[in-house]
C-alpha positions in Angstrom: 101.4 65.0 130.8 101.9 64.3 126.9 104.6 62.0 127.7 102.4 60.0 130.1 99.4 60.6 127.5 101.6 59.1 124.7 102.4 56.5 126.7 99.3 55.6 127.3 98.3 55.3 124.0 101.1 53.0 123.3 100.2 50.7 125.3 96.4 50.8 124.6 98.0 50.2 120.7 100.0 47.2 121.8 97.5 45.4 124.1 95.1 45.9 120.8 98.0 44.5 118.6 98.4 41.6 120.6 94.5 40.7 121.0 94.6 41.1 117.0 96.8 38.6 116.5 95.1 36.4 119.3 91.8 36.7 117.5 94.0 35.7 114.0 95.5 33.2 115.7 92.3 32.0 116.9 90.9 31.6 113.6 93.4 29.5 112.2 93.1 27.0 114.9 89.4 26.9 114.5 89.9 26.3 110.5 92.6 23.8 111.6 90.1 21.8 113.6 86.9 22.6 112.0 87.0 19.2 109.5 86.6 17.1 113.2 83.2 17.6 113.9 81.8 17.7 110.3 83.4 14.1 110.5 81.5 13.7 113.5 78.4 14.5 111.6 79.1 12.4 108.8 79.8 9.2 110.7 76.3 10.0 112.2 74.7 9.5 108.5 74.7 13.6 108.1 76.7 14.0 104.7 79.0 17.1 104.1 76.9 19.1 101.5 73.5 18.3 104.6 75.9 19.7 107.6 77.0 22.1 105.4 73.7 23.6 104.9 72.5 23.3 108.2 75.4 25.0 109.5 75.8 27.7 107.3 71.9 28.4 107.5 72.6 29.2 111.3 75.3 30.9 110.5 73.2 33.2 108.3 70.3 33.6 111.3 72.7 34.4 113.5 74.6 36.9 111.2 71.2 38.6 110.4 71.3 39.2 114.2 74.7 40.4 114.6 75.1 42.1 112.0 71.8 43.7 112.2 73.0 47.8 112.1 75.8 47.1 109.0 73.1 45.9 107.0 70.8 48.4 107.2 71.3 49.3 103.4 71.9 46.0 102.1 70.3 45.3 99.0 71.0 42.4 96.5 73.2 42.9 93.5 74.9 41.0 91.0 78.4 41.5 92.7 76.7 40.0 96.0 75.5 36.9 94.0 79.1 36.3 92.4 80.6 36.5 96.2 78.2 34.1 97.3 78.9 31.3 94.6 82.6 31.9 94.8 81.9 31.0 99.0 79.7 28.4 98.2 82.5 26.5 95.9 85.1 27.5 98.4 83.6 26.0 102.0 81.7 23.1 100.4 84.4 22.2 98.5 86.8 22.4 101.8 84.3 20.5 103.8 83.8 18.0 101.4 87.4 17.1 100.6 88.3 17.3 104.3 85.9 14.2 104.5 87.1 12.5 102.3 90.8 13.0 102.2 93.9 13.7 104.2 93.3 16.6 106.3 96.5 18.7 105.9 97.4 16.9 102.3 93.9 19.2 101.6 94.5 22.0 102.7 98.0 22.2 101.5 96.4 22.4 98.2 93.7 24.3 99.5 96.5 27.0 100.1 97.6 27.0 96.1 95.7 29.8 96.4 98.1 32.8 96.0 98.8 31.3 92.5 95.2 31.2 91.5 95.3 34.8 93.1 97.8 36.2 91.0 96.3 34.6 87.8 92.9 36.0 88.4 94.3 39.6 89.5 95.7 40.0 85.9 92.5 38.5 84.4 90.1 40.4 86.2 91.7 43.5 87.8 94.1 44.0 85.0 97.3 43.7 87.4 100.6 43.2 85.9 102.0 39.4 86.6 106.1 40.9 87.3 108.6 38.5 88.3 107.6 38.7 92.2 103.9 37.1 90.4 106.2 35.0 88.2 108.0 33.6 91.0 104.5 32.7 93.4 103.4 31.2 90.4 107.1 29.1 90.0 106.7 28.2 93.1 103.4 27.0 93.3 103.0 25.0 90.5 106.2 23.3 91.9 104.9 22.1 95.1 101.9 21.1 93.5 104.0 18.8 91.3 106.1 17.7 94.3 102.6 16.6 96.2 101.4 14.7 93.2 104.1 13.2 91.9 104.0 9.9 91.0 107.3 7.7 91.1 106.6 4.9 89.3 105.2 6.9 86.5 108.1 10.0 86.6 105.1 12.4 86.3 102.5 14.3 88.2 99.9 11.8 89.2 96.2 13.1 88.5 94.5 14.4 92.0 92.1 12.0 93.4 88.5 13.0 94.6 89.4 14.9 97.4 92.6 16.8 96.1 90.4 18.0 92.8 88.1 18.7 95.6 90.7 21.1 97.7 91.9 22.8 94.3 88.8 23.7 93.8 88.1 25.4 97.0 91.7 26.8 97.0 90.4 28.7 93.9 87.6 29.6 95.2 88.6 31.1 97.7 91.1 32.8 95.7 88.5 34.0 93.6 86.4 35.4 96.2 89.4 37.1 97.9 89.8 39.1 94.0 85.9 39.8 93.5 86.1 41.2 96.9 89.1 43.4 96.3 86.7 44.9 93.3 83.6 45.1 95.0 85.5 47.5 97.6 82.3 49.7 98.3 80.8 46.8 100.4 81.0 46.1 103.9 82.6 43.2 105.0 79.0 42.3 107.0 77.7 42.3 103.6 80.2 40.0 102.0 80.3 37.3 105.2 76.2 37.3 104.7 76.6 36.5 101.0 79.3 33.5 102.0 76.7 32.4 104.6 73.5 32.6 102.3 75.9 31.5 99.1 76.4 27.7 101.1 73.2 27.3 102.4 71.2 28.5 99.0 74.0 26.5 97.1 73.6 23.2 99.6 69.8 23.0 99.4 69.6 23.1 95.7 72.2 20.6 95.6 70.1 18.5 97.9 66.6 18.9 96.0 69.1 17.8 92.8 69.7 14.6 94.4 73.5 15.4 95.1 74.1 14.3 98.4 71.6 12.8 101.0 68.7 14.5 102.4 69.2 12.7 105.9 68.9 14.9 108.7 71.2 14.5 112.2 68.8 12.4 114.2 69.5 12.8 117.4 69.2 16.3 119.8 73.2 16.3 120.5 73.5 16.2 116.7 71.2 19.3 116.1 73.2 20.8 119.2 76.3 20.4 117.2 74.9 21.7 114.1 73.6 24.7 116.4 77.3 25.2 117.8 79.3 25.4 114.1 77.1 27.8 112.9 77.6 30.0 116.0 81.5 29.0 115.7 81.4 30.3 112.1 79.9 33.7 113.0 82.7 33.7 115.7 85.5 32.9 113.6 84.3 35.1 111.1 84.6 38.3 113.7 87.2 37.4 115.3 89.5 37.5 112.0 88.3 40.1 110.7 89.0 42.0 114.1 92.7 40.8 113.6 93.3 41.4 109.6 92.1 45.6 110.2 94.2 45.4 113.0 97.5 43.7 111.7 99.3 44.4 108.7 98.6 42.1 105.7 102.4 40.1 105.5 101.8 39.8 109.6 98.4 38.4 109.3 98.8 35.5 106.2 102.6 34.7 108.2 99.7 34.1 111.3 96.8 32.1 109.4 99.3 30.2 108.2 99.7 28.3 111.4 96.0 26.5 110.6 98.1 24.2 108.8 100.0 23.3 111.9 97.2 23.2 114.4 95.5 20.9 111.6 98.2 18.9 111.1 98.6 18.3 114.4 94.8 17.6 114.9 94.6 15.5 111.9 97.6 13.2 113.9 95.8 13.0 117.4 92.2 12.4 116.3 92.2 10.8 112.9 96.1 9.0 112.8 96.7 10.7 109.5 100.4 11.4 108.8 102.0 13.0 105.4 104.6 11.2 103.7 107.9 13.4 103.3 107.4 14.8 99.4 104.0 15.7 100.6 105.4 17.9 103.4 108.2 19.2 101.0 105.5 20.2 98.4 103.9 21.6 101.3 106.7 23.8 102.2 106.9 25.1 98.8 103.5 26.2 98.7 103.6 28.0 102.1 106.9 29.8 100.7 104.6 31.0 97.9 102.1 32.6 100.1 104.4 34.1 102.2 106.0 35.7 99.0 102.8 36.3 97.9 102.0 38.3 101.1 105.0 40.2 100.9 103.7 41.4 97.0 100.1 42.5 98.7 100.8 46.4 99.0 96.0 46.3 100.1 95.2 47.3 104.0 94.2 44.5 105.3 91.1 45.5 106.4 90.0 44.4 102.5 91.4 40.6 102.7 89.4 38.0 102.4 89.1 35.5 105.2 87.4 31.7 104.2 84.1 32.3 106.6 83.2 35.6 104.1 
């Protein structure tokens, strides 16, 4: 009866395993495809920072819903309002910079993010760089130099619009991901609400500024589409973090990882975007350094940080 019992359990533990890294894997392809319909949007006359609002503000209803019973003692704080601005930077700048630049070019530098990591782990949570942190850093900084390197000049050419863009949300997010390793006594519902309410606060100030156009999606199957990304972020935001307190942390970044291959295969079939080779080789680089930077994260990985909150 033990043996049978045991068994049992194993089983249970492996069909969980394998739904964890179906919900993981499911997130990536969602973040690998998400840029599509944003485009949509904008070719409609709904600019990124407009959709981003709308869609994030639904996302926030919704996770007020959802989330109901988590956030039955959440109360504003200081740490909350740094979370949110650190989200705010993170998906606007992604959205933005998917709009306007090469989808997978993007979020390769979106994905500079381990070095940003490990830079703002010793500033901030007083962690020791080593040579496994020298090394991501190494690494890195060299395919970020491989990406934007410029022939004619022998140097690193200076990011355009949209790479400044995708550094920006690449450290963002890395920034978020280290705040959130400190602020360890919140719930995660707590910390996805504040990337929710971060972007939509953050979007509609920018809006009343006069940064971006106030133009709202004027047709119902816009609104509809508007209505389903903000559902598919609550979703995508679940689902992860279903798969990162179920799979170990080196597992789950090898995993998100393949976003980059479901968007670069997206980017190919709806947009006709292809990299040229140094941009894939400074793309290789890059994923080497989050790999060995997974490999340095000793944290459950219940704490990571996924880009939804």
């Amino acid at each position: 009866m033990k043996g049978k019992a045991r068994q049992t359990a194993g089983g249970s533990g492996a069909r969980e395993q394998r739904l964890a890294i179906g919900a993981l894997l499911g997130g990536a392809l969602i973040w690998g495809v998400i840029w599509y319909p944003y485009r949509l949007l904008r070719d409609a006359g709904v600019d990124g920072i407009a959709s981003s609002t709308l869609t994030y503000g639904v996302a926030f209803v919704l996770g007020r819903l959802v989330f109901r019973r988590s956030l039955l003692a959440w109360a504003p704080s200081w740490t909350l309002l740094w979370l949110a601005l650190a989200a705010a930077a993170c998906n606007l700048g992604y959205v933005l910079a998917t709009l306007s630049g090469e989808v997978v070019r993007v979020l390769l530098l979106f994905y500079l993010a381990p070095l940003w990591t490990v830079l703002l782990s010793r500033l901030l949570l007083g962690e020791r760089l080593g040579r496994a942190g020298a090394g991501v850093v190494a690494l890195s900084l060299l395919g970020a130099a491989t990406m934007l390197w410029e022939p004619q000049a022998g140097l690193p050419a200076a990011p355009d619009h949209a790479d400044w863009l995708g550094l920006i949300a690449g450290f963002s997010f890395a920034l978020f991901n280290v705040l959130s390793r400190r602020a360890g006594h919140l719930s995660i519902e707590s910390k996805a609400m504040a990337a929710f309410a971060g972007v939509a606060i953050t979007g509609t100030l920018l809006l009343l500024a006069g940064v971006g156009s106030l133009r709202l999606p004027a047709a119902p199957s816009l609104w509809l589409l508007v209505a389903v990304l903000g559902c598919v972020l609550v979703v995508a935001n679940v689902i992860v973090q279903f798969g990162l307190v179920r799979v170990a942390a080196n597992r789950a970044v090898v995993i998100m990882l393949t976003e980059i291959g479901f968007a670069a295969v997206a980017a190919w079939l709806l947009a006709g975007e292809a990299l040229a080779p140094r941009d894939w080789v400074g793309g290789a680089l890059i994923v080497a350094a989050s790999l060995f930077s997974a490999r340095m994260d000793e944290r459950p990985a219940g704490r990571r940080f996924d880009r939804e909150g």
